[in-house]
Biotite code that builds the C-alpha atoms (Angstrom):
import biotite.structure as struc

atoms = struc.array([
    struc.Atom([0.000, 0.000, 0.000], chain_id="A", res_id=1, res_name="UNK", atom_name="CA", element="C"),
    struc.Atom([1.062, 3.303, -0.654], chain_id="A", res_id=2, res_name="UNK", atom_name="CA", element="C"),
    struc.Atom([1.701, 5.857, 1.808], chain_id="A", res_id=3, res_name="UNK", atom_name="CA", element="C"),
    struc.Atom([0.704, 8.426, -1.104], chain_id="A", res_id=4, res_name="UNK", atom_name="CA", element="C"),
    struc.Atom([-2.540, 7.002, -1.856], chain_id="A", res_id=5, res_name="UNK", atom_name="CA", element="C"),
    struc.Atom([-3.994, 7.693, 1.918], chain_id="A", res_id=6, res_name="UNK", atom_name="CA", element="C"),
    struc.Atom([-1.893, 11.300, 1.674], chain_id="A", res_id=7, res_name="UNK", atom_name="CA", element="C"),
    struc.Atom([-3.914, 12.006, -1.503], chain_id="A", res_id=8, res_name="UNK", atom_name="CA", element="C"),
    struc.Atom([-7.323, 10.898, 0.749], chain_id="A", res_id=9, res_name="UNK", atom_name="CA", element="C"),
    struc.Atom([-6.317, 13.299, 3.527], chain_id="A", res_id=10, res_name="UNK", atom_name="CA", element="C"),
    struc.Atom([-6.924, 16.257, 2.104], chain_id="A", res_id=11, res_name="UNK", atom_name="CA", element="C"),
    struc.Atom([-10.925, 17.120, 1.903], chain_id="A", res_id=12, res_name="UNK", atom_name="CA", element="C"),
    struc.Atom([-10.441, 18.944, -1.121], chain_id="A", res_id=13, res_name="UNK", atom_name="CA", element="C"),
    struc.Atom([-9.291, 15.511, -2.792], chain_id="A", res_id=14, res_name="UNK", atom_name="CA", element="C"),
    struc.Atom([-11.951, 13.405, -0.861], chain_id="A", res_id=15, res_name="UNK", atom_name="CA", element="C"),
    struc.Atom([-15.022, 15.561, -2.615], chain_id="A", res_id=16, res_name="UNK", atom_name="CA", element="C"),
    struc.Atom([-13.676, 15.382, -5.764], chain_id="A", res_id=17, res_name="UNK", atom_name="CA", element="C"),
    struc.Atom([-13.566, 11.526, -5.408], chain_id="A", res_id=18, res_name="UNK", atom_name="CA", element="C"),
    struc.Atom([-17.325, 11.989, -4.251], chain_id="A", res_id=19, res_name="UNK", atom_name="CA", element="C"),
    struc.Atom([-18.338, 14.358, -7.005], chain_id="A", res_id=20, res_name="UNK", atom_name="CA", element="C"),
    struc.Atom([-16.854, 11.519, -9.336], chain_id="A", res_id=21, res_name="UNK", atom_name="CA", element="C"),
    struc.Atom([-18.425, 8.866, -7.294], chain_id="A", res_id=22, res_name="UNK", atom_name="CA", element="C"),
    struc.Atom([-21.735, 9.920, -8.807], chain_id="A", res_id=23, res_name="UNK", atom_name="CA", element="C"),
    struc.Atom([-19.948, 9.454, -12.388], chain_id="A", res_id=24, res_name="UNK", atom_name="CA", element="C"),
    struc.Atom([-17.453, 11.288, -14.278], chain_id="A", res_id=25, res_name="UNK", atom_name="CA", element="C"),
    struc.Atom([-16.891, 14.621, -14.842], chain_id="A", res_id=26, res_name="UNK", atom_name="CA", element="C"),
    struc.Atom([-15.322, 17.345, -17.109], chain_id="A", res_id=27, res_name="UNK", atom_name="CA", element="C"),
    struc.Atom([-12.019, 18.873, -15.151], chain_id="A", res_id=28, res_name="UNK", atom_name="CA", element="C"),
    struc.Atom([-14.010, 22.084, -15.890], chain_id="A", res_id=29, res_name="UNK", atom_name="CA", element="C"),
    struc.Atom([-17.585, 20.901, -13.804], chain_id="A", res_id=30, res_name="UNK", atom_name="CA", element="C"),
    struc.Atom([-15.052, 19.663, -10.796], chain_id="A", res_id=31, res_name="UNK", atom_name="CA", element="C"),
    struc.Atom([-13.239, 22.947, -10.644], chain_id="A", res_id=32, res_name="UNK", atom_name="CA", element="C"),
    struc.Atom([-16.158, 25.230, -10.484], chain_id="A", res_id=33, res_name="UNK", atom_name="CA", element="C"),
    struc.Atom([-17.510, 22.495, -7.469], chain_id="A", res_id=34, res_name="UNK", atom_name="CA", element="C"),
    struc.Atom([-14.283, 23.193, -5.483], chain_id="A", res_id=35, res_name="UNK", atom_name="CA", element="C"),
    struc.Atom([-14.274, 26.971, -6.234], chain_id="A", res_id=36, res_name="UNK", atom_name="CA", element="C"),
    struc.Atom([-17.977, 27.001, -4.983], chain_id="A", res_id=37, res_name="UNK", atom_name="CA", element="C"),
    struc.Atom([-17.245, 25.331, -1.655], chain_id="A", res_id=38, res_name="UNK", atom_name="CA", element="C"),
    struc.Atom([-13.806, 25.613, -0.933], chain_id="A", res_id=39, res_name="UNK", atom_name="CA", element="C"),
    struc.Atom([-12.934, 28.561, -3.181], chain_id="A", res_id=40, res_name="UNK", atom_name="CA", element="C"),
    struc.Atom([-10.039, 27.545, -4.959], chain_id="A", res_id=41, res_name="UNK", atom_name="CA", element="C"),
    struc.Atom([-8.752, 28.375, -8.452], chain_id="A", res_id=42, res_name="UNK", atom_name="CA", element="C"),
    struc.Atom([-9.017, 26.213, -11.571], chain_id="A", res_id=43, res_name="UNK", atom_name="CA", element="C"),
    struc.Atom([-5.344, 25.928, -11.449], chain_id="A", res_id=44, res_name="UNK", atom_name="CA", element="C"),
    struc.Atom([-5.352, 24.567, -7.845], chain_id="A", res_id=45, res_name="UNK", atom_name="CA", element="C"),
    struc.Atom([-8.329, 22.202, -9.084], chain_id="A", res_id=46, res_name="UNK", atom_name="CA", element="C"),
    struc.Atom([-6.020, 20.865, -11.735], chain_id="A", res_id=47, res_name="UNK", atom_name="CA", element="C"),
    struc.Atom([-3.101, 20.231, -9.121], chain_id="A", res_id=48, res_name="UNK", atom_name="CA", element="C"),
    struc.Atom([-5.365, 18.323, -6.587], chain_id="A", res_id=49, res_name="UNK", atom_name="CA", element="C"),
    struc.Atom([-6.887, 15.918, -9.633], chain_id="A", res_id=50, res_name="UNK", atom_name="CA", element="C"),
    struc.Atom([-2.945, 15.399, -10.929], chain_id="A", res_id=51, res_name="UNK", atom_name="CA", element="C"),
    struc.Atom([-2.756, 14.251, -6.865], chain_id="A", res_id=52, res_name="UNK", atom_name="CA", element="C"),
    struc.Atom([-5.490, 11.778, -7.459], chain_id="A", res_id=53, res_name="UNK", atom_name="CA", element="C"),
    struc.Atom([-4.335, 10.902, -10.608], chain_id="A", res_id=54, res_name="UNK", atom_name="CA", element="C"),
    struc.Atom([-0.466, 10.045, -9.239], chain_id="A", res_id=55, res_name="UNK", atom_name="CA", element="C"),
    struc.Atom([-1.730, 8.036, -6.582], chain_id="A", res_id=56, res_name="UNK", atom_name="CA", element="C"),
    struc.Atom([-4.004, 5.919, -8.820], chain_id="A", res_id=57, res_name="UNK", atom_name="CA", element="C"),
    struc.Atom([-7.101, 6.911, -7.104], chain_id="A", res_id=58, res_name="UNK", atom_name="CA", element="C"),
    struc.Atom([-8.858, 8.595, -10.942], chain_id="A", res_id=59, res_name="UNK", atom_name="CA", element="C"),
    struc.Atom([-8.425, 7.930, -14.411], chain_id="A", res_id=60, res_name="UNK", atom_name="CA", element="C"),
    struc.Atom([-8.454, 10.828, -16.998], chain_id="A", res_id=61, res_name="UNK", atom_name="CA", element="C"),
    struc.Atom([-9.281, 10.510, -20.615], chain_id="A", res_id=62, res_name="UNK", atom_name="CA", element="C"),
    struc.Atom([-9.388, 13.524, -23.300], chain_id="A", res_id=63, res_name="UNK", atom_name="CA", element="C"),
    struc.Atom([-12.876, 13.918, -24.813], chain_id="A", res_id=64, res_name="UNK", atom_name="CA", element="C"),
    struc.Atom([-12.420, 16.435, -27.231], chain_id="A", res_id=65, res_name="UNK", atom_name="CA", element="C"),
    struc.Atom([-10.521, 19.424, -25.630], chain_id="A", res_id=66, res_name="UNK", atom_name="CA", element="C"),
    struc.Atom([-11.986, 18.634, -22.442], chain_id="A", res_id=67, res_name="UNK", atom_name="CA", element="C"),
    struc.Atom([-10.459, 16.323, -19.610], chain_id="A", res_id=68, res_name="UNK", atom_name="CA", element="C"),
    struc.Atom([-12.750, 13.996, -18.205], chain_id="A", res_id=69, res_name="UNK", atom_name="CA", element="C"),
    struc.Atom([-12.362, 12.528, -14.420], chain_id="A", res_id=70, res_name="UNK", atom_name="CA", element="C"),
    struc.Atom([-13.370, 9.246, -13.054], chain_id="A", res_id=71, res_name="UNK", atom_name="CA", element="C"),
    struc.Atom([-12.862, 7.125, -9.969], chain_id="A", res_id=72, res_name="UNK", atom_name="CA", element="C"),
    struc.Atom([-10.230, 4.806, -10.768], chain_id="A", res_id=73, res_name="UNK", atom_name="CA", element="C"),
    struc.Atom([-12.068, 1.263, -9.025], chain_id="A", res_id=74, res_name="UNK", atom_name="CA", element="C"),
    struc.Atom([-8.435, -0.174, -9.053], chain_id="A", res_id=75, res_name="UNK", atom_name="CA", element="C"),
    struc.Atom([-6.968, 2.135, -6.590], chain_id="A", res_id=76, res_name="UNK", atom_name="CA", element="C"),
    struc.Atom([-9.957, 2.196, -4.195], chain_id="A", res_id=77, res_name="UNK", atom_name="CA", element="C"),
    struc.Atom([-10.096, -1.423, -3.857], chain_id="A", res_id=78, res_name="UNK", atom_name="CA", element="C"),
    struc.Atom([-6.259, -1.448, -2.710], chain_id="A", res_id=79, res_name="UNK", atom_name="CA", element="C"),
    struc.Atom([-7.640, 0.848, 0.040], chain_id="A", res_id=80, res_name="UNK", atom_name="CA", element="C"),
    struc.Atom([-10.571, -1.659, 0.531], chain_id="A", res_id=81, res_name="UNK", atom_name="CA", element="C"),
    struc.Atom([-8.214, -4.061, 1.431], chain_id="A", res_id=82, res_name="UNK", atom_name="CA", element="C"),
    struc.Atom([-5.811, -2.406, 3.172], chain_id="A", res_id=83, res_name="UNK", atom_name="CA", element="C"),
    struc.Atom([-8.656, -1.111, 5.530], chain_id="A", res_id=84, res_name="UNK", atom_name="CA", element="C"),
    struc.Atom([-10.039, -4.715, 5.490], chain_id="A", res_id=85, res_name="UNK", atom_name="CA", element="C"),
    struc.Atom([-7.342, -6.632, 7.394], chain_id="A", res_id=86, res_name="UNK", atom_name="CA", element="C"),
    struc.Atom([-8.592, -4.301, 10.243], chain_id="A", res_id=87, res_name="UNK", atom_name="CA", element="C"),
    struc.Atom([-12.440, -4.733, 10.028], chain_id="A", res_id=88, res_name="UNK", atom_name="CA", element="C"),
    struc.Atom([-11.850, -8.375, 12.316], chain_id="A", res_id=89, res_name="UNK", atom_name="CA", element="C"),
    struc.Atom([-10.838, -5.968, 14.875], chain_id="A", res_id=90, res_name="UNK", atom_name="CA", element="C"),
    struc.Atom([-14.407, -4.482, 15.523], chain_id="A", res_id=91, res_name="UNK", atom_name="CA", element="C"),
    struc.Atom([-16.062, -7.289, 14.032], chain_id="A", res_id=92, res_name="UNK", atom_name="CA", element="C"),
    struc.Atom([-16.367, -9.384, 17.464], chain_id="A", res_id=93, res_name="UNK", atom_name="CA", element="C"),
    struc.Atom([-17.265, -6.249, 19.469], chain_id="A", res_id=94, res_name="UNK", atom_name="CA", element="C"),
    struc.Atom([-19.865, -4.953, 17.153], chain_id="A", res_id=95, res_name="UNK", atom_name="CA", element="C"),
    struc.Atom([-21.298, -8.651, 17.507], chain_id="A", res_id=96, res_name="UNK", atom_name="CA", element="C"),
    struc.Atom([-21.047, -8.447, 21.143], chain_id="A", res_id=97, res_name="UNK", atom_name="CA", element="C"),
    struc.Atom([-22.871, -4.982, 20.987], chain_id="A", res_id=98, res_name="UNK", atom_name="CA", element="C"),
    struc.Atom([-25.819, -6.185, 18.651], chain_id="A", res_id=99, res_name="UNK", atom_name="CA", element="C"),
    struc.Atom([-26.530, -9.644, 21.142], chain_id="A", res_id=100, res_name="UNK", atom_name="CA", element="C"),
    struc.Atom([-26.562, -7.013, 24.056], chain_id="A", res_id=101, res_name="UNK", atom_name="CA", element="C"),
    struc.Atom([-29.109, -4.362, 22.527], chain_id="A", res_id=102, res_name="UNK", atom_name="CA", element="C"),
    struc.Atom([-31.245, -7.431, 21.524], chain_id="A", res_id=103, res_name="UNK", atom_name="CA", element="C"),
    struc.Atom([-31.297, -8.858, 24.752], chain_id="A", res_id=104, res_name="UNK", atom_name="CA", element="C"),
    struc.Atom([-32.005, -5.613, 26.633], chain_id="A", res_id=105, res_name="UNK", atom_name="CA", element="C"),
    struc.Atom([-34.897, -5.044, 23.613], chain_id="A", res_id=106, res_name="UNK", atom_name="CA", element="C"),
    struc.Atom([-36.631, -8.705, 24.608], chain_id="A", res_id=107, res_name="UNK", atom_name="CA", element="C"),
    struc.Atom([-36.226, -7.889, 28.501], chain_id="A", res_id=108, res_name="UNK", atom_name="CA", element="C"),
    struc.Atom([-38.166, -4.743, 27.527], chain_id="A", res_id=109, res_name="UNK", atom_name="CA", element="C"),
    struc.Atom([-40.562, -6.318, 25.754], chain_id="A", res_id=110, res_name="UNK", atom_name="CA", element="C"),
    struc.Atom([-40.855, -8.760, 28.660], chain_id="A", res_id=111, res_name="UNK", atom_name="CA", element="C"),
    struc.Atom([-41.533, -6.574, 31.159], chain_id="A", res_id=112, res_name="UNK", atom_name="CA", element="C"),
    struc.Atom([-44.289, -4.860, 29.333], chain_id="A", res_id=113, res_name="UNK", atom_name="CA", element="C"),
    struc.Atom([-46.037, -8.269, 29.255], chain_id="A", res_id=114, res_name="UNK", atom_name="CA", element="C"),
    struc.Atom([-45.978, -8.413, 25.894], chain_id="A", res_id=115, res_name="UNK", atom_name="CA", element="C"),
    struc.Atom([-46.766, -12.172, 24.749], chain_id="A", res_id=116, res_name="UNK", atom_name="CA", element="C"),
    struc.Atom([-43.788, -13.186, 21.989], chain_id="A", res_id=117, res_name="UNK", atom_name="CA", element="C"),
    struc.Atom([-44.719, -14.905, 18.698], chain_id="A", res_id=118, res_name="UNK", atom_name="CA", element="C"),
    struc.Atom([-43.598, -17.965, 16.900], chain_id="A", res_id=119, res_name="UNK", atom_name="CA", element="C"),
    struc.Atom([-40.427, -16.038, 15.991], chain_id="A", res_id=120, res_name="UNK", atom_name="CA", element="C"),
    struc.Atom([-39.673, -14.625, 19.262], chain_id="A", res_id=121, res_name="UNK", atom_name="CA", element="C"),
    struc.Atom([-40.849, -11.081, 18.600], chain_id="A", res_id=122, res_name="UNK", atom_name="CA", element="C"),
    struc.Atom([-43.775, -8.673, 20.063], chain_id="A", res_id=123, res_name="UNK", atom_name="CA", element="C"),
    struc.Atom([-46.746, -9.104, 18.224], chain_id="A", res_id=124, res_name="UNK", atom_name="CA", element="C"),
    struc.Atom([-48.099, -5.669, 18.967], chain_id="A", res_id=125, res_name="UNK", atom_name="CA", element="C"),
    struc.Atom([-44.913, -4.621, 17.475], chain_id="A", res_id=126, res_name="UNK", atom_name="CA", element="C"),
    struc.Atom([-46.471, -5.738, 13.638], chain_id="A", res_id=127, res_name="UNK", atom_name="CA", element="C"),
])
């Protein structure tokens, strides 16, 4: 994994362009005047954060005409899916621990309310 890739997603400039193109791609032009709306930066600073993206392998460009057109490069995210995936085993067993708690405490209530179970174990008020 590349150090640059996850310096490229650090900055939140970079991360909304990568969810502007997540929605599909897009002239350089249509991304710049996004940024300059909500970040208000130039065309030319546009340009250097897509060459970012574009050096770390995170978009693919292709020349339509005189135009530049962005889109999310799938092969670069998915090195970040599993980079980010040797660490989801790590809240995996807690978040399992947390989900068998809130349904037990969810039956107790339901218990305590005399609320008669059905077949499947759940309140049939509840519908």
């Amino acid at each position: 994994m590349s150090v640059e890739v996850f310096d490229a997603l650090g900055d939140p400039v970079r991360r909304r362009i990568l969810e502007l193109l997540n929605e599909g791609e897009r002239p350089a032009g249509v991304i710049a005047e996004a940024l300059r709306a909500q970040f208000g930066i130039s065309q030319p600073a546009a340009s250097q954060h897509l060459r970012v993206l574009r050096e770390a392998g995170l978009v693919t460009v292709r020349a339509e005409g005189t135009r530049r057109v962005y889109g999310v490069d799938a092969a670069g995210l998915a090195v970040v899916q599993e980079w980010l995936a040797r660490f989801a085993d790590a809240f995996a067993q807690p978040l399992d621990a947390l989900e068998t708690e809130l349904a037990r405490g969810r039956r107790e209530r339901r218990l305590a309310r005399g609320a008669a179970p059905d077949r499947r174990g759940r309140d049939r008020r509840a519908g």
